[in-house]
Every structure is written in C-alpha cells, then in structure tokens.
PDB file of the backbone (N, CA, C, O) and the ligand in Angstrom, with CONECT records:
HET     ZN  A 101       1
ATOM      1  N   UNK A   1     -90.611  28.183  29.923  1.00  0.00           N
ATOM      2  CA  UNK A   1     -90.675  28.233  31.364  1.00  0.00           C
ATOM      3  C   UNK A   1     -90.664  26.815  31.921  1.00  0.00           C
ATOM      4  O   UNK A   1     -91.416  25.888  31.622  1.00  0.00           O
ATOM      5  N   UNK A   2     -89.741  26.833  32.720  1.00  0.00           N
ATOM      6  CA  UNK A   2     -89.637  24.894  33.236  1.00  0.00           C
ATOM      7  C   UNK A   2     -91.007  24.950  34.674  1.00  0.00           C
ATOM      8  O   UNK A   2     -91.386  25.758  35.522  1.00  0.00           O
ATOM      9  N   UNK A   3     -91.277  23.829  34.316  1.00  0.00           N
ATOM     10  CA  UNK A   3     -92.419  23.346  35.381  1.00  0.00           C
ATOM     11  C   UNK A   3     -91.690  22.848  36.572  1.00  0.00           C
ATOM     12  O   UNK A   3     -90.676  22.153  36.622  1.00  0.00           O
ATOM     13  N   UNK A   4     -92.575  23.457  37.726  1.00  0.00           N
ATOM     14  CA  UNK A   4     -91.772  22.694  39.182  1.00  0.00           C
ATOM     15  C   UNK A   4     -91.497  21.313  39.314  1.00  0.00           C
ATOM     16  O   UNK A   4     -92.416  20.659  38.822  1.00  0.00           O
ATOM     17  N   UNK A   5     -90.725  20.712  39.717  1.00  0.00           N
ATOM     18  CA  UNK A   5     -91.153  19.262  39.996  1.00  0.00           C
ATOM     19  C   UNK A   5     -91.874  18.756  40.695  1.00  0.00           C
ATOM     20  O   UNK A   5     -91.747  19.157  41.852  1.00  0.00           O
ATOM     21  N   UNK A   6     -92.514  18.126  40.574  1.00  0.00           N
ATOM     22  CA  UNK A   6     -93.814  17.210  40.805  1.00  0.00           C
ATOM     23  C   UNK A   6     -93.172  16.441  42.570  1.00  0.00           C
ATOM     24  O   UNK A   6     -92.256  15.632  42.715  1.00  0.00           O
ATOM     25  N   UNK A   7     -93.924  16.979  43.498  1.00  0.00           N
ATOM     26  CA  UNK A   7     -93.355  16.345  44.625  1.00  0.00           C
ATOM     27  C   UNK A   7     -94.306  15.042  44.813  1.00  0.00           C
ATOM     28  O   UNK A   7     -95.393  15.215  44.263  1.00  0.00           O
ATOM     29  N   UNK A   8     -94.209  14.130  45.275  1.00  0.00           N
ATOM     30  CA  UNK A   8     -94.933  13.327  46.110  1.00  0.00           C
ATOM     31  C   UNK A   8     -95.306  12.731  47.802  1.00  0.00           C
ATOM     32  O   UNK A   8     -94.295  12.405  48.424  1.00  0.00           O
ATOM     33  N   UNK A   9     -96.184  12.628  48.298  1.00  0.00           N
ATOM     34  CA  UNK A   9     -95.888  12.758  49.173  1.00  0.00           C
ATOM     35  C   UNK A   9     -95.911  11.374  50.316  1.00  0.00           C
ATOM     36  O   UNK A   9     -96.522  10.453  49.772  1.00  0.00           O
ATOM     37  N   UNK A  10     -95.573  11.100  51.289  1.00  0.00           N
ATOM     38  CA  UNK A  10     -95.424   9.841  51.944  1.00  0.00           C
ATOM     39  C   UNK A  10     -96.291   9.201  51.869  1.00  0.00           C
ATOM     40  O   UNK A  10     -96.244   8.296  51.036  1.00  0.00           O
ATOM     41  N   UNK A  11     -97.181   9.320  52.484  1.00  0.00           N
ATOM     42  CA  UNK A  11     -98.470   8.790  52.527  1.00  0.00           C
ATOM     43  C   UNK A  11     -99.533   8.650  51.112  1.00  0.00           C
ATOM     44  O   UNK A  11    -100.655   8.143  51.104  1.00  0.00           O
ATOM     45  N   UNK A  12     -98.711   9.336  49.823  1.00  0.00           N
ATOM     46  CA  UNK A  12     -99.443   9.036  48.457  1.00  0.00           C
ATOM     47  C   UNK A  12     -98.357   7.940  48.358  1.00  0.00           C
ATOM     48  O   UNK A  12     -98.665   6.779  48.084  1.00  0.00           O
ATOM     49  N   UNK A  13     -97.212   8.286  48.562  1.00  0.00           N
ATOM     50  CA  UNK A  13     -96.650   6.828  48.309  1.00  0.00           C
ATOM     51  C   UNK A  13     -96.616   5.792  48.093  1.00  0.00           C
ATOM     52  O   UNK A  13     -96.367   5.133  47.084  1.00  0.00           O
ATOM     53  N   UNK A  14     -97.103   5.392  49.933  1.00  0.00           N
ATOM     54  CA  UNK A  14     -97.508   4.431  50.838  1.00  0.00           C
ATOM     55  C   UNK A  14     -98.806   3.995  50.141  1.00  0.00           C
ATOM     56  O   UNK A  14     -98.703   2.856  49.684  1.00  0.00           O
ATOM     57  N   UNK A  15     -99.785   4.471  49.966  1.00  0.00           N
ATOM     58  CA  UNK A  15    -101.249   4.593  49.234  1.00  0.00           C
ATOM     59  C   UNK A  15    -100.801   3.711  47.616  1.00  0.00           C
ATOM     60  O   UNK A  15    -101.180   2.619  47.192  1.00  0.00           O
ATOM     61  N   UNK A  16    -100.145   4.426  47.202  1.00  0.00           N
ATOM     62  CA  UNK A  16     -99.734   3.952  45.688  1.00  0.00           C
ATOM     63  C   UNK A  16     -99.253   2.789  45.696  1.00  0.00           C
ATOM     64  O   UNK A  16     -99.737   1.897  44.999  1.00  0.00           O
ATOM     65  N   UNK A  17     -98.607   2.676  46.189  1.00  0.00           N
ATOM     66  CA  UNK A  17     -97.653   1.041  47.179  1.00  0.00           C
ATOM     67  C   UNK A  17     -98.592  -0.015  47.043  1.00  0.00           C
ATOM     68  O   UNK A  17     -98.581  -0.926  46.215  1.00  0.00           O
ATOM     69  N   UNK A  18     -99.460   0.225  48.013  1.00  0.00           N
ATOM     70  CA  UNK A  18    -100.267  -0.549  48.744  1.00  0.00           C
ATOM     71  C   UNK A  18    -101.253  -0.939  47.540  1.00  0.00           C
ATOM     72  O   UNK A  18    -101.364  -2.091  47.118  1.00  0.00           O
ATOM     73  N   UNK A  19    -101.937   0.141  47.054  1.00  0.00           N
ATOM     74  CA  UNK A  19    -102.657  -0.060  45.915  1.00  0.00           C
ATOM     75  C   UNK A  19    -102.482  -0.914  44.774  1.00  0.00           C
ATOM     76  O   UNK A  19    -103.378  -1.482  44.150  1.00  0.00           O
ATOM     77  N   UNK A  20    -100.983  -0.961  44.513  1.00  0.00           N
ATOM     78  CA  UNK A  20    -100.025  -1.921  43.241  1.00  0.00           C
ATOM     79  C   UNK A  20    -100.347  -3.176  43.730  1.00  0.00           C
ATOM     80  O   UNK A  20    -101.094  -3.831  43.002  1.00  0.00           O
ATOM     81  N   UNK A  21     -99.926  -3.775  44.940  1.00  0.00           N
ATOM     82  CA  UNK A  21     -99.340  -5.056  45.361  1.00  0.00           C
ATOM     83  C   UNK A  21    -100.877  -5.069  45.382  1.00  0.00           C
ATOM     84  O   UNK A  21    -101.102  -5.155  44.175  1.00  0.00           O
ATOM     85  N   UNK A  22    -102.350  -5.033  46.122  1.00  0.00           N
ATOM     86  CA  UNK A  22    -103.454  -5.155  46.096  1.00  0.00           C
ATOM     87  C   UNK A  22    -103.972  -5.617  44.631  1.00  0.00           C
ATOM     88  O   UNK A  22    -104.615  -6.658  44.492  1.00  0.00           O
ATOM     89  N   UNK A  23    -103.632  -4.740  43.518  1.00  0.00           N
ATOM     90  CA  UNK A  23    -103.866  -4.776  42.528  1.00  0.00           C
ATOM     91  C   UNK A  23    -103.302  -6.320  41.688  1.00  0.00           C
ATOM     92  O   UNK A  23    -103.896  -7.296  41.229  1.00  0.00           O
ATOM     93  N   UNK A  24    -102.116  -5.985  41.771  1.00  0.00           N
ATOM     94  CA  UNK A  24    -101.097  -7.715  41.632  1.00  0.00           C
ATOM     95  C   UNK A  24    -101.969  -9.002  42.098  1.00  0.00           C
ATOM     96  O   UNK A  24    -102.654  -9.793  41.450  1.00  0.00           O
ATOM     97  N   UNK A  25    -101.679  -8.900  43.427  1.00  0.00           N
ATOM     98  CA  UNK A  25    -102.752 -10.216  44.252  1.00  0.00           C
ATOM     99  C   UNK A  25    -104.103 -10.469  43.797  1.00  0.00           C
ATOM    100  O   UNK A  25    -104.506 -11.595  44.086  1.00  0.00           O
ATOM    101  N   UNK A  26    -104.913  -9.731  43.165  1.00  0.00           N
ATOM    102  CA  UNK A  26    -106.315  -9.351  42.832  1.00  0.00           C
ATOM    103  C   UNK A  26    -105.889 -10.275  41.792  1.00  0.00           C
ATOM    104  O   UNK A  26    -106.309 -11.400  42.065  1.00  0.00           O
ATOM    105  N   UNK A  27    -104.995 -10.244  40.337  1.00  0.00           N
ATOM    106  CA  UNK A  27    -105.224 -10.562  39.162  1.00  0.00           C
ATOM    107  C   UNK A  27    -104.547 -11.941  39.347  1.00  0.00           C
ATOM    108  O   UNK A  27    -104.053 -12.547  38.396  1.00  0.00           O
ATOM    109  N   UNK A  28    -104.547 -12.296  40.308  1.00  0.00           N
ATOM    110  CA  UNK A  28    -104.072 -13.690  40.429  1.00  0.00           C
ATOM    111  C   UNK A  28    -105.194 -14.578  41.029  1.00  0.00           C
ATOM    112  O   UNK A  28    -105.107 -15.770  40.734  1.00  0.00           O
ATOM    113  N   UNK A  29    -105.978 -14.299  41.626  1.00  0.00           N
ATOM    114  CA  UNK A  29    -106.832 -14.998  42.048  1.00  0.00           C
ATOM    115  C   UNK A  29    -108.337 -15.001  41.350  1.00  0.00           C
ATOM    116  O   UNK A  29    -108.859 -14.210  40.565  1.00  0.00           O
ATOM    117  N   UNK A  30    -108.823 -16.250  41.979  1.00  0.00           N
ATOM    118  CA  UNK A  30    -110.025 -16.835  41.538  1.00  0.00           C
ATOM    119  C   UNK A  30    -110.929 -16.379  42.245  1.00  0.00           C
ATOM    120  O   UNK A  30    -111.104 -16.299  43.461  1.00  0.00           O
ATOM    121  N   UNK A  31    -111.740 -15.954  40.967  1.00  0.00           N
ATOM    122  CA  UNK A  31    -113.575 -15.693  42.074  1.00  0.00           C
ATOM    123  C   UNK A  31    -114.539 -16.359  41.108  1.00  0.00           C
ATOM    124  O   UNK A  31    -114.461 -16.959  40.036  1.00  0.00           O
ATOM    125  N   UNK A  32    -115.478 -15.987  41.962  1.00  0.00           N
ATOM    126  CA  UNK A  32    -116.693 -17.520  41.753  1.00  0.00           C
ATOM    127  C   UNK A  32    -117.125 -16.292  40.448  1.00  0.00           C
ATOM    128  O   UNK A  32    -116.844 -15.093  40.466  1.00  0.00           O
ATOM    129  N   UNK A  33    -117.742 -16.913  39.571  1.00  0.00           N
ATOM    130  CA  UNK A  33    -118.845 -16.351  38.177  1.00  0.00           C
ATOM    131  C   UNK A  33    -119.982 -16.207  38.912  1.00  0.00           C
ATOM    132  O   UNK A  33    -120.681 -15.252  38.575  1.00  0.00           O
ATOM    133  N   UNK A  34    -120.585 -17.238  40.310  1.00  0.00           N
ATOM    134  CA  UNK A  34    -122.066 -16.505  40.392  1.00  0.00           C
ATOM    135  C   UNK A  34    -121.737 -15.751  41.523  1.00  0.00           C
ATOM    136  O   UNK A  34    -122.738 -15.064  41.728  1.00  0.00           O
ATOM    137  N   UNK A  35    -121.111 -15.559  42.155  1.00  0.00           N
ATOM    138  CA  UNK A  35    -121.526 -14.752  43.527  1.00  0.00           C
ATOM    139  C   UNK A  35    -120.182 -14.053  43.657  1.00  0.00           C
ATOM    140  O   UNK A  35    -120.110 -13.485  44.747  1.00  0.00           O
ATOM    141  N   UNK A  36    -119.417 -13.950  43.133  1.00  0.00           N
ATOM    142  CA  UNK A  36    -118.209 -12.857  42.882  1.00  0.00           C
ATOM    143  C   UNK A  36    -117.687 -13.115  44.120  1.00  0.00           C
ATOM    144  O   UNK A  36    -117.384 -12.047  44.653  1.00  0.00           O
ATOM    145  N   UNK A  37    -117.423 -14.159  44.887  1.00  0.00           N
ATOM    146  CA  UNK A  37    -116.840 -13.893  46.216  1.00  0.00           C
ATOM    147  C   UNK A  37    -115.360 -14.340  45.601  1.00  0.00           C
ATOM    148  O   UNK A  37    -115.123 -14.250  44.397  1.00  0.00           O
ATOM    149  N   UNK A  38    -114.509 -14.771  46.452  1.00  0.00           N
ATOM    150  CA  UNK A  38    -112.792 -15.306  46.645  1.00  0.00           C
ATOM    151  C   UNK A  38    -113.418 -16.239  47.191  1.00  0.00           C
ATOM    152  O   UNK A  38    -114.289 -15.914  47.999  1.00  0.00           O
ATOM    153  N   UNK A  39    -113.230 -17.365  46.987  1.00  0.00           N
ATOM    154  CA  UNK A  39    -112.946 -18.729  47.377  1.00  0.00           C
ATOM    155  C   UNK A  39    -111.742 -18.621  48.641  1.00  0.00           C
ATOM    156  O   UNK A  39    -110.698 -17.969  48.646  1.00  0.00           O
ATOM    157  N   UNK A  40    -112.410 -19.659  49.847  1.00  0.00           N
ATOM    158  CA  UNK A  40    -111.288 -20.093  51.137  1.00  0.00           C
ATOM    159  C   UNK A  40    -109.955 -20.418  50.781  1.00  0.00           C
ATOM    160  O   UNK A  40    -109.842 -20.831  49.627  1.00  0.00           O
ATOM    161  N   UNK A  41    -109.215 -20.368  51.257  1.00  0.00           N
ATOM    162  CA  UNK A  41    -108.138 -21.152  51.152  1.00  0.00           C
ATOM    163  C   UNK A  41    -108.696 -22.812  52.022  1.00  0.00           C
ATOM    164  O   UNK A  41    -109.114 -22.720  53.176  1.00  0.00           O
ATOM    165  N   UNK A  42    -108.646 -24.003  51.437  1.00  0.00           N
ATOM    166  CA  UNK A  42    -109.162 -25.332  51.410  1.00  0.00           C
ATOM    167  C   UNK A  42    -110.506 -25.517  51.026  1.00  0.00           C
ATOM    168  O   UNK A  42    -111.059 -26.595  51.241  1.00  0.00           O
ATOM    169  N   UNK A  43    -111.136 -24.503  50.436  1.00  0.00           N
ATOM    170  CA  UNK A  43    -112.560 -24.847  49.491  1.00  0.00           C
ATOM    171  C   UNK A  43    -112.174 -25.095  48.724  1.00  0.00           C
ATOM    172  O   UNK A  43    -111.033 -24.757  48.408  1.00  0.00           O
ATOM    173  N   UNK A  44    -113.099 -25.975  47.875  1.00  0.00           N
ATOM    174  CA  UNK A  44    -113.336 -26.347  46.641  1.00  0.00           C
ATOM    175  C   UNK A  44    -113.772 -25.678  45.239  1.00  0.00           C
ATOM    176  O   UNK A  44    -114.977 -25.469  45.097  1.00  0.00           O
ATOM    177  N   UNK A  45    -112.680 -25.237  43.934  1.00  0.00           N
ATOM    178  CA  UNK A  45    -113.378 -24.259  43.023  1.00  0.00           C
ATOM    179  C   UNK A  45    -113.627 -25.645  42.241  1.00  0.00           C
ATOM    180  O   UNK A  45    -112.904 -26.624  42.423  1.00  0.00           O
ATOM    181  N   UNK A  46    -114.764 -25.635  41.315  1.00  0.00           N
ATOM    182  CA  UNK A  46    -115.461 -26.446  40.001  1.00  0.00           C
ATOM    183  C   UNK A  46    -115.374 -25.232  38.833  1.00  0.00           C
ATOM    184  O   UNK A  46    -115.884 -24.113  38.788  1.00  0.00           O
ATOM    185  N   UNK A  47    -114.576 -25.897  37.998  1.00  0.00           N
ATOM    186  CA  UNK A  47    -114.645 -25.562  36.379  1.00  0.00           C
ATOM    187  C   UNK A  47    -115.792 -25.946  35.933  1.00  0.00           C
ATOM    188  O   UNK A  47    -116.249 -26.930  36.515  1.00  0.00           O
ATOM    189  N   UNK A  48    -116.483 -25.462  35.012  1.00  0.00           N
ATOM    190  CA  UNK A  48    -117.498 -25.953  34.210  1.00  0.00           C
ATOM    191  C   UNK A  48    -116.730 -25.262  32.514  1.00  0.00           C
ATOM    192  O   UNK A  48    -116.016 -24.323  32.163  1.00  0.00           O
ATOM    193  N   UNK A  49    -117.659 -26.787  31.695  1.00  0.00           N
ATOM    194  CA  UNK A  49    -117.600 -26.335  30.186  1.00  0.00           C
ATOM    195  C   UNK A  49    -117.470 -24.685  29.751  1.00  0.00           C
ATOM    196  O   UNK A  49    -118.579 -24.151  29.793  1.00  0.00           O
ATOM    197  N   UNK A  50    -116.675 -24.011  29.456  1.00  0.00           N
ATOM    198  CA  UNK A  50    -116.753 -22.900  28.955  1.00  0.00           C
ATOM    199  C   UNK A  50    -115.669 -21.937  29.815  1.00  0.00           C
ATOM    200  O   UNK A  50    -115.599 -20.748  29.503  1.00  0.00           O
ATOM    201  N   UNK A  51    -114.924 -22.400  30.771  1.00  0.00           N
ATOM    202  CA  UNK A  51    -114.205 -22.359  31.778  1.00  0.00           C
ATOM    203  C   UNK A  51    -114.341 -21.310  32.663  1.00  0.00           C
ATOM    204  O   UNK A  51    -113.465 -20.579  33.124  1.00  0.00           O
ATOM    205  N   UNK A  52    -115.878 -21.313  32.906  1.00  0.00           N
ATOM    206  CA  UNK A  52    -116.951 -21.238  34.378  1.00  0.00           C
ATOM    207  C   UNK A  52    -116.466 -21.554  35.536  1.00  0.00           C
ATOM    208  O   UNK A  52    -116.765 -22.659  35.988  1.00  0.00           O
ATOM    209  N   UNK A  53    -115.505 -20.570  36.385  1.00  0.00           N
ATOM    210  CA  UNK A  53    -114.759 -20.887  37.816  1.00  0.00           C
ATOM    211  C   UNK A  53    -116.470 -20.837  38.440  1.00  0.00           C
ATOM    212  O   UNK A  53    -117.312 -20.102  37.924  1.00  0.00           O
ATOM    213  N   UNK A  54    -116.771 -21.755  39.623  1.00  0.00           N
ATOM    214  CA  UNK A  54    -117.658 -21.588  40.268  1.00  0.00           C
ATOM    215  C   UNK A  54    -117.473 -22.668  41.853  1.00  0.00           C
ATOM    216  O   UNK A  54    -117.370 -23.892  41.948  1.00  0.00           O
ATOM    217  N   UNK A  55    -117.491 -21.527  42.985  1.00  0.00           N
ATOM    218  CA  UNK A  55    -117.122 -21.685  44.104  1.00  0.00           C
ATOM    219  C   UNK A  55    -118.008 -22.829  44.700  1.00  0.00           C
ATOM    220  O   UNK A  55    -119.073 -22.986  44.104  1.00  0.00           O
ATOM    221  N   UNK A  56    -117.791 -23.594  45.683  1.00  0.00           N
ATOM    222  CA  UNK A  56    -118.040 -24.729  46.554  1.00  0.00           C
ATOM    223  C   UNK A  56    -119.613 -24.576  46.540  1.00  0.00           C
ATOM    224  O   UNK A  56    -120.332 -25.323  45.875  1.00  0.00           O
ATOM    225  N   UNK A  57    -120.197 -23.308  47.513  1.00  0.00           N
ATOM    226  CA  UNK A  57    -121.481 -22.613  47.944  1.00  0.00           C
ATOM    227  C   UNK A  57    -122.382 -23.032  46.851  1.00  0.00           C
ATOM    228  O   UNK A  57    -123.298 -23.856  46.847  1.00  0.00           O
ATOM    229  N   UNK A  58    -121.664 -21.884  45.453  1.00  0.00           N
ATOM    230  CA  UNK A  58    -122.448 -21.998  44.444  1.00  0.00           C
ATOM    231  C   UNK A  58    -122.683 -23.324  43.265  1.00  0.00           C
ATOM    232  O   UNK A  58    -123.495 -23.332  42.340  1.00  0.00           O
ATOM    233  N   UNK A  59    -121.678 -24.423  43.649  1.00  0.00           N
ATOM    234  CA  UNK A  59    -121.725 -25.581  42.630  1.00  0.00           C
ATOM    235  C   UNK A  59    -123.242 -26.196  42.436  1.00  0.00           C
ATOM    236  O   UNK A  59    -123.762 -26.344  41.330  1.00  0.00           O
ATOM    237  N   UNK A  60    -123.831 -26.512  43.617  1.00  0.00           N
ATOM    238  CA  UNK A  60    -125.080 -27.136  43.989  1.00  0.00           C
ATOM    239  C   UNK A  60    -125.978 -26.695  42.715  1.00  0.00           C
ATOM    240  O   UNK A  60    -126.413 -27.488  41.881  1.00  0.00           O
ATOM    241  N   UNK A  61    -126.200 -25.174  42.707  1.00  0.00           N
ATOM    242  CA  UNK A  61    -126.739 -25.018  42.049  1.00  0.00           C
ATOM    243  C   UNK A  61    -127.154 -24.381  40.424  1.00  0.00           C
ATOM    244  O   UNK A  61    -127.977 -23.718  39.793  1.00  0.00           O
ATOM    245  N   UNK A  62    -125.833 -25.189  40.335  1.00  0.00           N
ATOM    246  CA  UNK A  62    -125.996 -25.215  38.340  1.00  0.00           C
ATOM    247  C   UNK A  62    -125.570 -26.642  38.068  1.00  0.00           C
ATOM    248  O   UNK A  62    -124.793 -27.419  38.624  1.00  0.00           O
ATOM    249  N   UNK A  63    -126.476 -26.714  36.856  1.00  0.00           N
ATOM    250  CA  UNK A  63    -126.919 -28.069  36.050  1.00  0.00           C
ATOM    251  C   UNK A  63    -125.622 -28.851  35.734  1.00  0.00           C
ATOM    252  O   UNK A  63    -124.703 -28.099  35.411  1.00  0.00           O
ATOM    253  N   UNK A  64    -125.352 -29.986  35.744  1.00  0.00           N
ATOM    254  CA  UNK A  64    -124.469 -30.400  35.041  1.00  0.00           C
ATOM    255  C   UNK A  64    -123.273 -30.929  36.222  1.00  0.00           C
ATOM    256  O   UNK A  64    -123.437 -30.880  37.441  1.00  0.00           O
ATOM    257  N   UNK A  65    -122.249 -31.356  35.628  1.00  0.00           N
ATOM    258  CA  UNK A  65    -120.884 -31.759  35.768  1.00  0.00           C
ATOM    259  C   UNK A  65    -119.816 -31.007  35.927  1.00  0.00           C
ATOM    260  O   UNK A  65    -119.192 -30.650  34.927  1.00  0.00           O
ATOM    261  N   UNK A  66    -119.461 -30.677  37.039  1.00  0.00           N
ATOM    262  CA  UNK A  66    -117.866 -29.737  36.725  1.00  0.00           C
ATOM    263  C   UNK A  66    -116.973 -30.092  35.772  1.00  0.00           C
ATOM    264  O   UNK A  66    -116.672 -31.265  35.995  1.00  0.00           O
ATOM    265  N   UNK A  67    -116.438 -29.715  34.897  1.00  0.00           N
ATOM    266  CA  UNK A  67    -115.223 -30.489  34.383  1.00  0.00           C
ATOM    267  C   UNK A  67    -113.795 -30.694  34.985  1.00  0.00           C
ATOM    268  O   UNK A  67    -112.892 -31.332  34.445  1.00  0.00           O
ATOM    269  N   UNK A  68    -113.753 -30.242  35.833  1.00  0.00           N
ATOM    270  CA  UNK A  68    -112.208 -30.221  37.000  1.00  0.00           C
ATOM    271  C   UNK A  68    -113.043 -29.666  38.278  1.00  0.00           C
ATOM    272  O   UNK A  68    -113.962 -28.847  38.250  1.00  0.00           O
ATOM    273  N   UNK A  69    -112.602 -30.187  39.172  1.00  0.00           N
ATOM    274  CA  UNK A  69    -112.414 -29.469  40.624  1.00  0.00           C
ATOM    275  C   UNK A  69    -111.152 -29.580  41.129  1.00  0.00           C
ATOM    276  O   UNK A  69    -110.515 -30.618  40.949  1.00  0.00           O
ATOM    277  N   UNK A  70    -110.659 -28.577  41.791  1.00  0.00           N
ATOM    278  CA  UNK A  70    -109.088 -28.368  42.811  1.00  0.00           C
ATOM    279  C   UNK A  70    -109.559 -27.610  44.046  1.00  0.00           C
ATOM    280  O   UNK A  70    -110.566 -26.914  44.182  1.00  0.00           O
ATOM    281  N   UNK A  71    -108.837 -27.831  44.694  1.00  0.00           N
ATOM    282  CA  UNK A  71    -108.583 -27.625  46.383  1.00  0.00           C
ATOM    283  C   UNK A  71    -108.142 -26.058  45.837  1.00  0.00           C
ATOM    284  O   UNK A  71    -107.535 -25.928  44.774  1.00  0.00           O
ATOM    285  N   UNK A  72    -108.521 -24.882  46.696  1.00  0.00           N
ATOM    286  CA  UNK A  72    -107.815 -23.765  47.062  1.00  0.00           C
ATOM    287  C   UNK A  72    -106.682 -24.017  47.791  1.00  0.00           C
ATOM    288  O   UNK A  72    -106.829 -24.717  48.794  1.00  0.00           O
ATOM    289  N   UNK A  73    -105.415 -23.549  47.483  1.00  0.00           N
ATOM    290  CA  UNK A  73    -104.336 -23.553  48.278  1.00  0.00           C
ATOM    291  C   UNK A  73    -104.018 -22.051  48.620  1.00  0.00           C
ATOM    292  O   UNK A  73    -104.453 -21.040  48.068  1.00  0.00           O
ATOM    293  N   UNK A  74    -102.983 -22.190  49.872  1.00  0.00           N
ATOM    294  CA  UNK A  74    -102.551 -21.054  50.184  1.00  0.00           C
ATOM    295  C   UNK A  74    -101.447 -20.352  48.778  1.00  0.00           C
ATOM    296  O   UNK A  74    -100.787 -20.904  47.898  1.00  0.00           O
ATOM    297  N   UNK A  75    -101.637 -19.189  49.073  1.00  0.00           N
ATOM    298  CA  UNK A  75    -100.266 -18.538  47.720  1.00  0.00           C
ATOM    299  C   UNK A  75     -98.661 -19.117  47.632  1.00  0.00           C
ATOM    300  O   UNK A  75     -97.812 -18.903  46.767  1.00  0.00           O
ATOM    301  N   UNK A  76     -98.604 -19.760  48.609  1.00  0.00           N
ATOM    302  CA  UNK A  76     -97.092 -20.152  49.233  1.00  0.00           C
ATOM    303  C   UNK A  76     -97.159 -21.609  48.826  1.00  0.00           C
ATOM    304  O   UNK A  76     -96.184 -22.349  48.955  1.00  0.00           O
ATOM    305  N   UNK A  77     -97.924 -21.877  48.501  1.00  0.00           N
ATOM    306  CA  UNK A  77     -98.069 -23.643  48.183  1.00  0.00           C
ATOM    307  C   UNK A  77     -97.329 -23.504  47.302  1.00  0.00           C
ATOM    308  O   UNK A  77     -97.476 -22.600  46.479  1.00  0.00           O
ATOM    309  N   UNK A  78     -95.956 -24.719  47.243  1.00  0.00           N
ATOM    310  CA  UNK A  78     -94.915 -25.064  46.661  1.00  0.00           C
ATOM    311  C   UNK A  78     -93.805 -23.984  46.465  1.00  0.00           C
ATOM    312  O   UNK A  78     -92.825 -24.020  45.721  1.00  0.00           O
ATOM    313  N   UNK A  79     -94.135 -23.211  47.155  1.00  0.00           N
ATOM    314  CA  UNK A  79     -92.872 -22.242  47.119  1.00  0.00           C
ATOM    315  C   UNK A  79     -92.228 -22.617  48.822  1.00  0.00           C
ATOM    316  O   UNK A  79     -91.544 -21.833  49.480  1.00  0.00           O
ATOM    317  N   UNK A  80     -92.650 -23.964  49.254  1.00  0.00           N
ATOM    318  CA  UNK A  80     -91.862 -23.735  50.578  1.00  0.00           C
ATOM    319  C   UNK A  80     -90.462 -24.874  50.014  1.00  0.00           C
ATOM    320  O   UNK A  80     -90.267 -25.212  48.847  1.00  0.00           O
ATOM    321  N   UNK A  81     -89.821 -25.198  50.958  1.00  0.00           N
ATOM    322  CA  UNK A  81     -88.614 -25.918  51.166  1.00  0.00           C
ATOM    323  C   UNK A  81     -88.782 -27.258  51.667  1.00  0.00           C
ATOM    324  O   UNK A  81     -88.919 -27.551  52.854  1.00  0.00           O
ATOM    325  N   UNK A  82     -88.768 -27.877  50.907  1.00  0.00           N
ATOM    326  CA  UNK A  82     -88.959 -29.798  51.686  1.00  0.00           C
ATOM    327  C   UNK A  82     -87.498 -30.099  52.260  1.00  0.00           C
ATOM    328  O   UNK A  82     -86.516 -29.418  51.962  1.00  0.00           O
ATOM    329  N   UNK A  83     -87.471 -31.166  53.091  1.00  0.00           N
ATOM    330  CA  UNK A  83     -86.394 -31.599  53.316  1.00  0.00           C
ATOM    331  C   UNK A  83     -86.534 -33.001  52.638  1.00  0.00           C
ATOM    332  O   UNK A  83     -87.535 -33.695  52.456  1.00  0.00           O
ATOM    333  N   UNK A  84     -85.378 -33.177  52.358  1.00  0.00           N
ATOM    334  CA  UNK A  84     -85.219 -35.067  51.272  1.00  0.00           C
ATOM    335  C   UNK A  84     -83.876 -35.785  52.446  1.00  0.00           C
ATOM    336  O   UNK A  84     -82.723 -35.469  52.744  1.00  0.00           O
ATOM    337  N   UNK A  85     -84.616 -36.625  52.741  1.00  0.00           N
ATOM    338  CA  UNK A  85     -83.694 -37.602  53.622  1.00  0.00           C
ATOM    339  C   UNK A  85     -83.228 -38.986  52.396  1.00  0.00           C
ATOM    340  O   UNK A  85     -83.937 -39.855  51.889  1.00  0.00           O
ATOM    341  N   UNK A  86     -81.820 -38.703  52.253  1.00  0.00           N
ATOM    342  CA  UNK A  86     -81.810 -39.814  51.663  1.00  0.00           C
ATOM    343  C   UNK A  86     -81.688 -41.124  52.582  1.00  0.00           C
ATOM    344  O   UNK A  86     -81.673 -42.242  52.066  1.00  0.00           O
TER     345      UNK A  86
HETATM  346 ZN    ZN A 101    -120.043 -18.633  44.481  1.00  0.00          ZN2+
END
C-alpha cells in the first residue's frame, strides 16, 4: 500500500527556513564561557590559556592574562568592496 505524500505546509516552511539560517549564524559566533551572553559588535572578546572565550564584562574577573584579545566585528567585515586609487 503506497503512503500519501507528505505535504508541507507554508508557514512550516517558513518556520524551518528561519530555524536553519538561525541555527547557521548561532554556530558561528562567540559567547562568553562565564555568562553565556554574545558579545557587541565593537566589544572586546579575551582568550585565556585553554581557549577560554571570555567577554569584555566578564574579563575583570578571572585571574590572570588573556592570551589574545580582538575587537568584535560586524559579520560583513571584509566581505565589503574597497576602492584602490592608483
Ligand atoms: Zn561574559
């Protein structure tokens, strides 16, 4: 006996859609180890030994030395178009 086909519907779609690209963006970004937030775009993340992302807020208060700090950039950083004047 063949099974109906499986309809879907707009709005699971749309839902499913939305959910992927959410999902995508999520595994690209940085969050702090103590306070689970997302870092600003122009805050400051600190690496620590053991490669401990830890946000601007929370640096103060753990022991020690960052081993790197970088600027948050927007997602588009270096994907824009310079102009070169020779
Ligand atoms: Zn934090």
């Amino acid at each position: 006996m063949a099974r109906p086909a499986q309809t879907i519907d707009e709005q699971d779609l749309e839902r499913a859609l939305l959910r992927k690209s959410v999902d995508t963006l999520a595994d690209r970004r940085d969050l702090c180890a103590d306070c689970n937030r997302t870092p600003l775009i122009g805050e400051s993340l600190h690496r620590y030994a053991g490669g401990v992302t830890v946000c601007e807020l929370c640096s103060p208060l753990r022991r020690g030395e960052p081993v790197e700090s970088e600027r948050v950039r927007h997602s588009e950083f270096g994907l824009t178009v310079r102009v070169h004047r020779a």
